[in-house]
N, C-alpha and C positions, 0 to 999 in steps of 0.2 A: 504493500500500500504506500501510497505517497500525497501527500501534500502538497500545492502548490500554491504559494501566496499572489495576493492580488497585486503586488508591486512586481514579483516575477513575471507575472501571466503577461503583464502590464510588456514589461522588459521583452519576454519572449515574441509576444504580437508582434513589435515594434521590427525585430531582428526579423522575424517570420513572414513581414506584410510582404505581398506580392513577390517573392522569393523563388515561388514553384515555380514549376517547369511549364504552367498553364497561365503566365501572366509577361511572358518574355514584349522586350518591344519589336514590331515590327516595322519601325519606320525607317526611310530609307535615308535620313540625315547621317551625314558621314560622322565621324567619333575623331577629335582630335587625337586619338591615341591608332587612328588608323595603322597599321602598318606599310612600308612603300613599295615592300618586294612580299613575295611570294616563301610562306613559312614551311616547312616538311615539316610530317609529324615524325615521331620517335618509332624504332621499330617496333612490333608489335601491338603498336595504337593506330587508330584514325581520329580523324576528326570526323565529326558530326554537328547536327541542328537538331533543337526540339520545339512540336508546339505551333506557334504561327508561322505563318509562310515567313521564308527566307529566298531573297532573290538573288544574284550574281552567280549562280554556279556555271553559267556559262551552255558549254555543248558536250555531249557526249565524248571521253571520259567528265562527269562531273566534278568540281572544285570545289573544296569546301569557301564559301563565300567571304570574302573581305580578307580574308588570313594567306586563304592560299593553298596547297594541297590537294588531294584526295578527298572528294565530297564519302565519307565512311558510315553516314548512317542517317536516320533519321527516326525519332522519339515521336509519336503523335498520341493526344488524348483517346481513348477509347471510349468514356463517358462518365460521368460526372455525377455525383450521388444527388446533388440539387436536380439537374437537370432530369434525372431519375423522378423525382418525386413531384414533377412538375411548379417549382418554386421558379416566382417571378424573377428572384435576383441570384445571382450567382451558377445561372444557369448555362453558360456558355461552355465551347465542345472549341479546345484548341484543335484544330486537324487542317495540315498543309499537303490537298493530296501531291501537287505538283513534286515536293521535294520529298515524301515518300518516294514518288513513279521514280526520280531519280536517283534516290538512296538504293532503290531496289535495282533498278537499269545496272549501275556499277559493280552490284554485287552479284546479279546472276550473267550479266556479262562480260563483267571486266574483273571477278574474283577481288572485288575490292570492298573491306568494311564489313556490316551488316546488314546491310538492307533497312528495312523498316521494325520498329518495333513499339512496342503499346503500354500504355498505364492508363489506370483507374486513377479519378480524382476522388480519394472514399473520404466519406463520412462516418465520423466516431459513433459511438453508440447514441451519446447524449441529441443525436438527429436521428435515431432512430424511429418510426412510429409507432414500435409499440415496445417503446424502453420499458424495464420495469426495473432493472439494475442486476438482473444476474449475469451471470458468463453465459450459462445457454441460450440464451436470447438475443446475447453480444454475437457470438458465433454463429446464429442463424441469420441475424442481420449483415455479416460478413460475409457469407456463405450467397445471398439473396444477392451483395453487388457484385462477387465477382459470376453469378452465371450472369450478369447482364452484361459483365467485362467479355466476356465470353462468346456471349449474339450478340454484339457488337463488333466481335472480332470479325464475324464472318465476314461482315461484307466490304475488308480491308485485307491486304496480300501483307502480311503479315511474315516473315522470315527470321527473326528474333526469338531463339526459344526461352527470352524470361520476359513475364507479364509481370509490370510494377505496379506494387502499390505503394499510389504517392499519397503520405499521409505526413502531412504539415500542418501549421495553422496561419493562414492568409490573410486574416485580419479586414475580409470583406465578408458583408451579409451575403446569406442570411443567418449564417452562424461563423463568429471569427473565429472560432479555431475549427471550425468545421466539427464540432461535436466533440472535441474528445475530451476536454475537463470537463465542460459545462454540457449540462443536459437542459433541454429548449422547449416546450410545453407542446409544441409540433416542429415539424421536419423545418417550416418556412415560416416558421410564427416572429423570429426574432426575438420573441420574449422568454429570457431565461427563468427555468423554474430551479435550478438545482448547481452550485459552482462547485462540484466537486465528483470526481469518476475514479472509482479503482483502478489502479495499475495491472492489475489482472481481469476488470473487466474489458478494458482497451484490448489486451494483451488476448482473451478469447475472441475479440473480433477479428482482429489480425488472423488469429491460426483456422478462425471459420472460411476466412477468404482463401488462405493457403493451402486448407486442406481441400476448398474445392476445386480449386484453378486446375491441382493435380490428381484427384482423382476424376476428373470428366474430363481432361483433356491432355496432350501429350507435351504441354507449356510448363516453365520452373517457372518460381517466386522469388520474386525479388522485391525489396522496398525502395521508393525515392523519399529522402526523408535528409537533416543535416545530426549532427550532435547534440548540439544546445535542444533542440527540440524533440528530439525523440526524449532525453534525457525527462524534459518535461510533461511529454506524456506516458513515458511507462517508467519512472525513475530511472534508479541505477541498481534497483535487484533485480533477483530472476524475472521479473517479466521483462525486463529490458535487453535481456543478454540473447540476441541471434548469431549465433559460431557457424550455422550455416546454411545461411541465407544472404543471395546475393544482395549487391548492392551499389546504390546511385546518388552521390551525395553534391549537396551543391554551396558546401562551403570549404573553403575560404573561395571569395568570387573578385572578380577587377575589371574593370573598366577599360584598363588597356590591352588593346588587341594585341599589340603587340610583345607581350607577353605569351604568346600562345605555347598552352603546357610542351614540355619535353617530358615525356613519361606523366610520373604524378606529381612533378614539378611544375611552378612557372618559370619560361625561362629568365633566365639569369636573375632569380632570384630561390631563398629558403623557403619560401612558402608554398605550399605542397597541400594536396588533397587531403581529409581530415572523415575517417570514416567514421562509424556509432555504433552501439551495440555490442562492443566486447571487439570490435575490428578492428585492423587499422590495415594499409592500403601494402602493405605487404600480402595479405590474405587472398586468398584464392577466390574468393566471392567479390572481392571488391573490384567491380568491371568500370563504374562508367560516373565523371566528374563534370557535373553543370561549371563550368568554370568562369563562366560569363554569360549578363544579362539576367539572370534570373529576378530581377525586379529591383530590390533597391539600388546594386549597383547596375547603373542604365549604359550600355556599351555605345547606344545609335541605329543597334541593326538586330539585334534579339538574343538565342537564347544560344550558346555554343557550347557546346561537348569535348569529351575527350572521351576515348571507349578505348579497353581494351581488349581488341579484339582475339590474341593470341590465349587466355585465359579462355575461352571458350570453345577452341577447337580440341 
């Protein structure tokens, strides 16, 4: 069990607002921190985009945009617990088919990257409709978003054998942390009945999505989530600890492009990918780093990747 205080939650929002991988910018203003040549990624890695469209990859081989490279993959939403429950706000479906078609074109014909690959934007139990506060109800509410993670898949070419779930707290309605301290008196009500959620009840929602992703289909689990905040929602005990299960983390993040990682570095600097959950980026699970745009640090052009893709073969 864990506690979270209202000047944390406060702290946590603030680091967590517009962070996911479902709030990248897509505008086409260039970034003083452009870079002026053309970056390689490290062996082993590609670069990638997730999320809204992304423009400049050019012509068939595809580039990864603005940096430079090998266009190595592309991230899109597969569907969204709001948009699930048909709430007015927070319902939107990041999905860029353009730069899937191209993530996938390189990958089944130029053997480069991964192709395309999918996450859920889930909602915590506390958005549940019909919470009552145990684990079984947690994990059947988990179990309910990933089959629709699931027929949603269908009718996306999908080449990525890990389905994420991205579970953050965003700090837009109609629930800021998207349900997972705070339980909400409905799914879209905005009005909080309850500020406080077990660390194991979170933690059975989690393994109801997990354990359906893999027993109805032939996809691994994976979370997109950072440290600070998972910390927050399943503390630092046993519900917190995943030794194995993959994962997509999207802190430390920068602004300059020209930075673009080498391995789980930026280059020429110490700062370096930052796993959760008992991991760190030595780990065999640790695949894939939002390194830029994820919302509060704003690049110009959206949301970029690093993917390891050699961990996967």
């Amino acid at each position: 069990m864990r506690a979270v205080s209202k000047a944390l939650c406060a702290i946590v929002t603030a680091v967590a607002m517009v962070t996911g991988p479902v709030v990248g910018s897509a505008s086409a203003t260039p970034s003083a921190s452009t870079p002026s040549a053309s970056t390689a990624d490290s062996p082993g890695f590609s670069y990638g985009t997730d999320s809204w469209p992304m423009s400049g990859t050019g012509s068939s081989p595809y580039h990864e945009p603005v940096i430079g490279g090998s266009y190595g993959g592309y991230i899109g939403m597969a569907g969204n617990w709001a948009r699930m429950e048909g709430c007015k706000t927070g319902n939107f479906l990041a999905w860029a088919s353009a730069n899937s078609g191209q993530a996938n074109s390189n990958y089944t014909k130029r053997h480069i990257g991964i192709g395309t690959g999918v996450y859920w934007y889930m909602g915590g139990p506390g958005v549940d409709p019909h919470w009552n506060g145990t684990q079984a109800e947690a994990s059947r509410w988990g179990a309910l978003q990933a089959a629709h993670a699931l027929s949603a898949m269908k009718s996306r070419t999908v080449t990525y054998p890990v389905v994420w779930a991205d579970i953050e707290m965003p700090g837009i309605e109609p629930a800021l942390d998207n349900g997972w301290n705070t339980v909400y008196s409905s799914p879209c009500s905005e009005r909080v009945v309850r500020s406080y959620i077990q660390a194991s009840v979170d933690r059975a929602e989690f393994n109801g999505f997990a354990s359906y992703i893999t027993s109805h289909s032939k996809y691994k689990v994976g979370v997109y989530s950072a440290a600070q905040i998972w910390s927050a929602i399943f503390g630092s005990g046993a519900a917190s600890r995943i030794p194995n299960t993959y994962e997509w983390t999207y802190l430390p993040e920068t602004s300059h492009l020209s930075a673009a990682p080498v391995g789980w570095c930026l280059r020429g600097t110490s700062t370096c990918a930052q796993f959760f959950g008992g991991q760190s980026r030595s780990s065999r699970y640790a695949l894939m780093w939002q390194w830029s745009g994820g919302g509060g640090v704003r690049n110009g052009y959206g949301d970029f990747d690093q993917i390891d893709v050699a961990r996967m073969k």
